[in-house]
C-alpha positions as CSV (number, residue, x, y, z in Angstrom):
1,X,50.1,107.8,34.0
2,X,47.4,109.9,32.3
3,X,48.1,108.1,29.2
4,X,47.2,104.9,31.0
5,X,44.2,106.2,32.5
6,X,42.8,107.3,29.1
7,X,44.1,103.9,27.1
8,X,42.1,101.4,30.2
9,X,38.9,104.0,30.3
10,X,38.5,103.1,26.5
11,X,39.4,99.9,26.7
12,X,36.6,99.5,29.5
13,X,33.9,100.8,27.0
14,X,35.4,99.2,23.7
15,X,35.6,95.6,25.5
16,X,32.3,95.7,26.2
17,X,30.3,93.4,28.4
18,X,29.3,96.3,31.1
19,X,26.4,94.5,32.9
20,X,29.2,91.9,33.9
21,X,31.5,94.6,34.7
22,X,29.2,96.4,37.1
23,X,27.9,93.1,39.2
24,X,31.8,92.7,39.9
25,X,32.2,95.8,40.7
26,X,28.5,95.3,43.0
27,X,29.9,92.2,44.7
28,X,33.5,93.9,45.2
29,X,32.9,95.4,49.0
30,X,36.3,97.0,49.0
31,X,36.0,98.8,45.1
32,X,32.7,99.9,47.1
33,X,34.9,101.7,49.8
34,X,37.4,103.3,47.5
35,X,35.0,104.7,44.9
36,X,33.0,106.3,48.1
37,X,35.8,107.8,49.0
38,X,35.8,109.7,45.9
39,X,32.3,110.3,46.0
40,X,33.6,112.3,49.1
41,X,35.2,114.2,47.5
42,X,32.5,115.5,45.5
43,X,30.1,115.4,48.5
44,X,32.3,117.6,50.4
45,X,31.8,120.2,47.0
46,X,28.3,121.1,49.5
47,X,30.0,123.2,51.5
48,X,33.0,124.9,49.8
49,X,32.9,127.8,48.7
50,X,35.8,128.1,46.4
51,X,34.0,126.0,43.4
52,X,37.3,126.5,41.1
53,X,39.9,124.8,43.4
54,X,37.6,122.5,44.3
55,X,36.9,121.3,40.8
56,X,40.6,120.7,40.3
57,X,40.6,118.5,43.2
58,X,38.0,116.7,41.9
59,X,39.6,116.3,38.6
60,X,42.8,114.9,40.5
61,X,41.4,112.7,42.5
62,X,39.6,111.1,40.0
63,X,42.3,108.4,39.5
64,X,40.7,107.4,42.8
65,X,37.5,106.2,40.8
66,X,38.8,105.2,36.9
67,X,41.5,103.1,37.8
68,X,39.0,101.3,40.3
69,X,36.7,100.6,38.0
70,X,39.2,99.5,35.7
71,X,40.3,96.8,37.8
72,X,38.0,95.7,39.6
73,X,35.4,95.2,36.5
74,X,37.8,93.1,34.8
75,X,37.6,89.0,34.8
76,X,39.4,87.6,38.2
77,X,42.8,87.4,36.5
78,X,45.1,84.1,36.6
79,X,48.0,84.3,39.4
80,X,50.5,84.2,36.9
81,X,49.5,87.2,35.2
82,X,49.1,89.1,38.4
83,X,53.1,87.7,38.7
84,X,53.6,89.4,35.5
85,X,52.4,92.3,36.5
86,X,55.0,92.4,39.5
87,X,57.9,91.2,37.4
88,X,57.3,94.0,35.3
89,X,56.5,96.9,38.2
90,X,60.2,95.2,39.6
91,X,61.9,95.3,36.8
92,X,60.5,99.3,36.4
93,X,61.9,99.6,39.6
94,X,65.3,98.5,38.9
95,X,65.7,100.1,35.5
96,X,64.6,103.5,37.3
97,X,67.0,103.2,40.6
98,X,70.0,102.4,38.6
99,X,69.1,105.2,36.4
100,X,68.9,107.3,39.2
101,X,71.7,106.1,41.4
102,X,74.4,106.4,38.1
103,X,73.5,110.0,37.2
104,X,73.2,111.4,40.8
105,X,77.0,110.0,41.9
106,X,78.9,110.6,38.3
107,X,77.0,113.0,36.7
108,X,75.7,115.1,39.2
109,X,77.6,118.2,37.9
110,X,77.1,117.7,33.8
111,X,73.0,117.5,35.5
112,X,73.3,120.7,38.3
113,X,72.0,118.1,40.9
114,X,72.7,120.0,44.3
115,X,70.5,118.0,46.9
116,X,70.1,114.5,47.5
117,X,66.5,114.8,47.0
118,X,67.9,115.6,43.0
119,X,68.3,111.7,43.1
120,X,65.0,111.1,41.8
121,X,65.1,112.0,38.5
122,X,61.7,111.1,37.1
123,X,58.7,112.4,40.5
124,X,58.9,112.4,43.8
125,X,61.7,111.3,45.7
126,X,59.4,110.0,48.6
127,X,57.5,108.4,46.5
128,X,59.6,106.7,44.7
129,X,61.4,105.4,48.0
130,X,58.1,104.2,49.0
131,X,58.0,102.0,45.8
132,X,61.3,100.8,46.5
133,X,60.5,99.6,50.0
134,X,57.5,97.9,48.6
135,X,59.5,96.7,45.8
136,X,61.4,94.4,48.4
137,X,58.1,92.3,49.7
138,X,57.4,92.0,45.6
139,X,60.8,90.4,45.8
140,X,60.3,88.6,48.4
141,X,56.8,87.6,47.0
142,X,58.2,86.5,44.0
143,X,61.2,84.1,45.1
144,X,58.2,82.0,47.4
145,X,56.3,81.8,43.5
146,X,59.8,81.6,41.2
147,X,61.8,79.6,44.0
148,X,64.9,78.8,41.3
149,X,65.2,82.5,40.6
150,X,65.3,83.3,44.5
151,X,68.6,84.2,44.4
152,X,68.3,87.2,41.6
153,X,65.1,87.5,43.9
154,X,67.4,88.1,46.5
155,X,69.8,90.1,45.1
156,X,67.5,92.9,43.9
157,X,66.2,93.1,47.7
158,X,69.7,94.0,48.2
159,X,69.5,96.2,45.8
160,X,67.0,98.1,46.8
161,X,68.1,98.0,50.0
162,X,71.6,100.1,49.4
163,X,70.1,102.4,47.4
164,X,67.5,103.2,49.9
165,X,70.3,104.0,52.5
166,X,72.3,106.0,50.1
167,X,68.6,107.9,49.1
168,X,68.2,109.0,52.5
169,X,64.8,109.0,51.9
170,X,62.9,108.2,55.7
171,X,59.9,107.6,54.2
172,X,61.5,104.7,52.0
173,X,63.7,103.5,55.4
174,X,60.1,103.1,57.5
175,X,58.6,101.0,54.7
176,X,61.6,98.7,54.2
177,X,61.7,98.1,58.0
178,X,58.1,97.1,57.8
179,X,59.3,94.4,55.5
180,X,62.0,93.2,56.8
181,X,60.7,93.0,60.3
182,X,57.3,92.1,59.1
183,X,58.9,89.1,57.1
184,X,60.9,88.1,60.2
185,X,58.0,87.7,62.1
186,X,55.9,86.3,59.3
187,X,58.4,83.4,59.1
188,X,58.8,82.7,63.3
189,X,54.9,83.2,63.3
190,X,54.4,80.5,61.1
191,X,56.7,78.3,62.9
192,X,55.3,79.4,66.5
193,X,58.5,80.4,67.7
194,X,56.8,83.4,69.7
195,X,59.9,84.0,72.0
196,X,62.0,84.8,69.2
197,X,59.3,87.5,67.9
198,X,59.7,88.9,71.3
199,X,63.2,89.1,70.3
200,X,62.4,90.9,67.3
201,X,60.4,93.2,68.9
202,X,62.7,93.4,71.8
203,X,65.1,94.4,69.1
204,X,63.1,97.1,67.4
205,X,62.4,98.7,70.9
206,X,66.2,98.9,71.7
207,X,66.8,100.4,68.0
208,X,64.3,102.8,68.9
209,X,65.7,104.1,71.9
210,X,69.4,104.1,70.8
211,X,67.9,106.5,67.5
212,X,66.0,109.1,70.3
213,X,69.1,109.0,72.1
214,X,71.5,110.1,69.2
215,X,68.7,112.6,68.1
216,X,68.1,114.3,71.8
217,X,72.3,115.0,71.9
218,X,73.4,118.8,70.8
219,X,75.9,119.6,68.2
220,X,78.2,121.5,69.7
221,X,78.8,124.6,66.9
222,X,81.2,126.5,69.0
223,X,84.2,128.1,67.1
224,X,87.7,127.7,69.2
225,X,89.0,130.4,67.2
226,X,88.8,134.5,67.5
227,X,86.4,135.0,64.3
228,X,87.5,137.5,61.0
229,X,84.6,138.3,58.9
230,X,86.3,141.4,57.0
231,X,89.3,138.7,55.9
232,X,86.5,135.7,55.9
233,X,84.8,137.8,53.0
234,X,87.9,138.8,50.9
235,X,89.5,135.3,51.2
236,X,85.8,133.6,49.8
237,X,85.2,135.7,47.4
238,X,88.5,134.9,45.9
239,X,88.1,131.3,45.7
240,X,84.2,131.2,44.8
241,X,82.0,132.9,42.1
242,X,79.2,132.9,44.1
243,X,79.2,136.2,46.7
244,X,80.2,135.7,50.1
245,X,76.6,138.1,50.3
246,X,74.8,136.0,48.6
247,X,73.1,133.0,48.4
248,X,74.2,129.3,48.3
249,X,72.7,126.7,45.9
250,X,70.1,125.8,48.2
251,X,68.5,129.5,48.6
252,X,70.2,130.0,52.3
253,X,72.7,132.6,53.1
254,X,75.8,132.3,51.9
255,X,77.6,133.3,54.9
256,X,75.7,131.5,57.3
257,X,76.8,128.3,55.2
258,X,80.5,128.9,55.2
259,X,80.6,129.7,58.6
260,X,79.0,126.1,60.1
261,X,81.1,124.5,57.7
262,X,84.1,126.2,59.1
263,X,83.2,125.2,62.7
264,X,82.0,122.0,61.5
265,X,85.8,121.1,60.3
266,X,87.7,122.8,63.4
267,X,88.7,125.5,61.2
268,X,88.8,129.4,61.8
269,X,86.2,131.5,60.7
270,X,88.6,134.1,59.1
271,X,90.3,134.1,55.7
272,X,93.3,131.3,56.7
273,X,90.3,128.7,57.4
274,X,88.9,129.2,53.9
275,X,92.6,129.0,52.6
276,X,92.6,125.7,54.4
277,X,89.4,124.3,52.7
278,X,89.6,121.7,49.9
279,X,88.1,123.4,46.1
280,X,85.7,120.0,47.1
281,X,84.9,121.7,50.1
282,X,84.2,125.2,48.6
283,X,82.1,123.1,46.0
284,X,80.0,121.7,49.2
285,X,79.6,125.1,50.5
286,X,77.9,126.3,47.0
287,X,76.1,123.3,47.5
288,X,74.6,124.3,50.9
289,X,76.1,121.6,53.1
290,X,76.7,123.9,56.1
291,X,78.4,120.6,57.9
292,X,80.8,118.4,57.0
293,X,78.8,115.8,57.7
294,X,76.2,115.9,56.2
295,X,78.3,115.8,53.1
296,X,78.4,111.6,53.6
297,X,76.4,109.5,52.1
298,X,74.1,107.4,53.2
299,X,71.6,107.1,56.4
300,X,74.1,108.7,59.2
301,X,74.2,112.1,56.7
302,X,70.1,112.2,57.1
303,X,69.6,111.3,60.7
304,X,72.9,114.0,61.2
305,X,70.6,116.2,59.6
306,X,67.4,115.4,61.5
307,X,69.7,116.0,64.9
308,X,70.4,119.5,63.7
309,X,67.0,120.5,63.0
310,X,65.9,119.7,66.4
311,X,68.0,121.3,68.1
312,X,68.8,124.2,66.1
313,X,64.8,125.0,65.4
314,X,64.7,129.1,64.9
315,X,63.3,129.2,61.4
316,X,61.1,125.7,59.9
317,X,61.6,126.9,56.2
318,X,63.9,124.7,54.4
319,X,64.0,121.9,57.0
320,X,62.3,119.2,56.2
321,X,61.3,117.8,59.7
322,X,60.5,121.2,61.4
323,X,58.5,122.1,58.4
324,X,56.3,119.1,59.0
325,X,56.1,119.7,62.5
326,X,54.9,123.6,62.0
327,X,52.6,121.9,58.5
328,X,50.5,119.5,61.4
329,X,50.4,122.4,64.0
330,X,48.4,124.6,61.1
331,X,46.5,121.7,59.8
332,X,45.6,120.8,64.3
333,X,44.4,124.9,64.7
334,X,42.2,124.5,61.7
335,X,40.5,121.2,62.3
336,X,40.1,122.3,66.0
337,X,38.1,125.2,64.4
338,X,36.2,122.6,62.2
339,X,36.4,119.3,63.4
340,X,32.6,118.1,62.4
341,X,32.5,118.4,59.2
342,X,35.8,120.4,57.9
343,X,36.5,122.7,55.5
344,X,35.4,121.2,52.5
345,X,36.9,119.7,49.3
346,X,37.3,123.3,47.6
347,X,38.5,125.3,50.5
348,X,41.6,123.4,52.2
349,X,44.5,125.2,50.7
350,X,42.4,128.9,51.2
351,X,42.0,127.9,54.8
352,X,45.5,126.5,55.2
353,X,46.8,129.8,54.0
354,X,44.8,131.7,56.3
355,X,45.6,130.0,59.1
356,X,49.3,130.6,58.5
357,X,48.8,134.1,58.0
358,X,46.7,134.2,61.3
359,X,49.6,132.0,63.4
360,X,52.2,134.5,62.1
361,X,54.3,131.7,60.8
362,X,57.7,131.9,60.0
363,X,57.5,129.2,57.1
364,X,58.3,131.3,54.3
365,X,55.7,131.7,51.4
366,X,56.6,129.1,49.1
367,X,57.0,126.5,51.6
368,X,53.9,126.8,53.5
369,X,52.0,123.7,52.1
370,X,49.0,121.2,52.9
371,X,49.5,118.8,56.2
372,X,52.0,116.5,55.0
373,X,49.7,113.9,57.5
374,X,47.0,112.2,55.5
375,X,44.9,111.9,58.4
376,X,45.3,115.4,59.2
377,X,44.1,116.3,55.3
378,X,41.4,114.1,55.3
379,X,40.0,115.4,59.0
380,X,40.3,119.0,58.0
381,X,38.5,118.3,54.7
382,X,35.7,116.3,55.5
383,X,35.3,116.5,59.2
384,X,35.7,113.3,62.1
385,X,33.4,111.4,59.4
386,X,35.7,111.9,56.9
387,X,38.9,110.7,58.9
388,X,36.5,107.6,60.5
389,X,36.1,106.6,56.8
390,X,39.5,107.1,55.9
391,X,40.9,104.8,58.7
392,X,38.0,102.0,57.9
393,X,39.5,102.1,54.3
394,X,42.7,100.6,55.2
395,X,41.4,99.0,58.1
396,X,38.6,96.6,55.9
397,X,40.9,95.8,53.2
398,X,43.3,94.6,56.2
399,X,41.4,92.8,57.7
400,X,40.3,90.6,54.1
401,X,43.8,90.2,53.2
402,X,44.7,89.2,56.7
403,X,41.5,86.4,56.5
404,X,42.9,85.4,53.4
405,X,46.6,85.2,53.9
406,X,47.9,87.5,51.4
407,X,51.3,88.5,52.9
408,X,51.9,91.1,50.0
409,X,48.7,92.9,50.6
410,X,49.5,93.1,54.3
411,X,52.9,94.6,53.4
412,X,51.1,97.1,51.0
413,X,48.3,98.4,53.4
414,X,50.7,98.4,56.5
415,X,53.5,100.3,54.0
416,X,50.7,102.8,52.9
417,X,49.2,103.7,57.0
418,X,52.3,104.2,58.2
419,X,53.5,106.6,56.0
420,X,50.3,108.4,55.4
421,X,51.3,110.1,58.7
422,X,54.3,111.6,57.5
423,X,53.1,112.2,53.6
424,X,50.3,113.3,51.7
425,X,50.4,110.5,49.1
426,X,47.1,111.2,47.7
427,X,47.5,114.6,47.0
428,X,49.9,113.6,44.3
429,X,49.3,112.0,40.9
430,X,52.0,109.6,41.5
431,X,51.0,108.5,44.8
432,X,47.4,108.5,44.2
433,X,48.5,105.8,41.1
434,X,50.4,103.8,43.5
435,X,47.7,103.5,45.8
436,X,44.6,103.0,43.8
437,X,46.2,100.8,41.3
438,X,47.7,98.0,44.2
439,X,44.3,98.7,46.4
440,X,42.0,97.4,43.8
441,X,44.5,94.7,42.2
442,X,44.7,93.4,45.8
443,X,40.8,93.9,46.3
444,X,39.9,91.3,43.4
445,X,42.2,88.7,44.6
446,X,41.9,87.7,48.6
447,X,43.8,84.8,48.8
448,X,47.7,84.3,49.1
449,X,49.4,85.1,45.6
């Protein structure tokens, strides 16, 4: 990525022609939103005090601006070679996910993956699933402009789809379900069939419900057995190299572990229920899976995961949904505290430290991070300005890709909103890239490719 950044910033100076360059980029109202976010970013230096981190933000962000300018400054390119541009970001797409699915189910061991997440072999695994649900409306983009390749058009959908439900990634599940419910009603919409997108809807709503349901149920972790810790011990410690007082793969107790997997297989917790585990069982247990379950693949081993955390909520660190949930209540306390004009572009992660410290927070050290919201991030930076700005970012380009019937850009925008409330995609390199680089492609090109 920063390879590509430097190669297109001196191409931009080497190709010449800059007064054409800048009256595009004049004329392009939605290059003039996204390069004024980054100019926020330095505006918001005014009041920060930490000049160093702040800098570094700056510096980060500043993918926001180049690749902008890069795009939107060139010529209005031809429809086919915007095509080529996705055939190529689908092909990345499928190269990478087999790459990924192949070494993480045969070759997890020779690798030491331990953790789904470990699926992701080259960034982010929520990123990457975010790509791969947007990678299905390319698809389905490019069967309407390729229509005799709509069936390889259609398998690579399919594709994308199983390997999104084996990734587990929720992220990547909420953007595919915007485009396959989006397309749905896309299609009836144009055909006015309106009760069917109640239907749909109708559908969605019932999906809902039966998901909030499953979640709100406890998991019963009672053992029906008198419990053995002394012979527990002893019998583990002869079948595993890793101490029974120790921790598992995952950084968790050891003994906590074995003991839900136990209970989680009907088994005693004393030395004759570890004689009675499988050596793929002891291998889980090293692992960290403390329940059988969560040892499937798939979505059922996530959303199994999800139901524990809410109902078994002690300690946030190392669970991914209760850590978000205690990452927006510290981001909340500190824009309550600052909610005109935030923080600043230099003094979030000093302030979101702070606040921790000052909410006694059981998040431990390492895991205590930015918002994970990026509504939350931008409020706390730059104040109810700064998050009014934000919104009117997705909200404009929305509304000239709507006007001009650009389904894909839809997708894109209502992909990127949605899970802005669960991610901080432009906090990262990677996600920053993702975003910039479709924003401004979309931006000089308005009508339905």
């Amino acid at each position: 990525m920063s390879m590509g950044l430097l190669l297109g910033g001196l191409n931009f100076f080497l190709e010449g022609n800059l007064k054409s360059k800048l009256e595009r980029l004049k004329d392009n109202k939605l290059f003039l939103l996204i390069f004024g976010f980054y100019l926020l970013h330095v505006i918001g230096m005014l009041w920060s005090n930490n000049w160093d981190y702040g800098l570094n933000e700056l510096r980060q962000k500043s993918s926001l601006g180049i690749i902008s300018i890069i795009i939107c400054s060139a010529p209005l390119p031809s429809k086919e070679n915007i095509n080529r541009l996705l055939l190529a970001f689908i092909g990345t797409l499928v190269i990478v996910s087999v790459i990924n699915f192949v070494v993480y189910f045969f070759f997890a061991d020779k690798f030491h993956l331990i953790d789904i997440r470990d699926m992701s072999r080259f960034g982010s695994h929520i990123r990457f699933g975010i790509l791969i649900g947007f990678g299905v409306a390319v698809s389905y983009h490019l069967s309407r402009c390729y229509a005799r390749f709509k069936w390889l058009f259609l398998a690579i959908s399919l594709w994308f789809v199983c390997y999104t439900y084996f990734s587990q990634v929720l992220s990547g599940i909420i953007a595919l379900l915007i485009v396959v419910f989006g397309v749905l009603i896309w299609k009836l919409y144009q055909h006015k069939k309106y009760f069917l997108i109640g239907v749909i809807l109708l559908i969605s709503l019932v999906m809902k419900g039966a998901l909030i349901v499953y979640l709100m149920q406890p998991i019963k972790q009672q053992s029906m057995f008198k419990e053995n810790y002394i012979t527990l011990q002893e019998e583990w410690n002869k079948r595993s190299s890793i101490s029974y007082d120790s921790f598992d793969l995952r950084k968790q107790h050891l003994s906590q572990t074995l003991e839900r997997y136990l209970i989680s297989k009907n088994l005693p917790v004393r030395g004759d229920g570890v004689q009675k585990l499988s050596n793929q069982d002891i291998d889980f247990i090293e692992k960290g899976f403390a329940d059988v379950r969560q040892t499937k693949n798939g979505l059922m081993a996530r959303l199994f995961g999800i139901r524990y955390q809410l109902h078994k909520n002690m300690n946030p660190s190392g669970h991914s949904i209760l850590e978000r949930v205690e990452f927006w209540k510290n981001s909340a306390q500190i824009i309550q505290e600052n909610w005109l004009i935030g923080v600043g572009t230099g003094d979030v992660n000093d302030e979101i430290q702070k606040m921790y410290d000052k909410r006694h927070s059981l998040l431990n050290e390492d895991r205590r991070l930015r918002s994970h919201n990026s509504y939350l991030t931008f409020w706390l930076t730059f104040g109810i300005f700064g998050l009014l700005y934000f919104i009117w970012l997705q909200v404009a380009f929305f509304k000239v890709q709507w006007n001009g019937k650009n389904l894909l850009a839809v997708f894109f925008i209502l992909i990127s909103a949605v899970t802005f409330l669960f991610e901080d995609t432009l906090e990262t390199q990677m996600g920053i890239t993702y975003f910039t680089l479709f924003y401004s492609l979309f931006s000089i090109e308005t009508k339905s490719i």
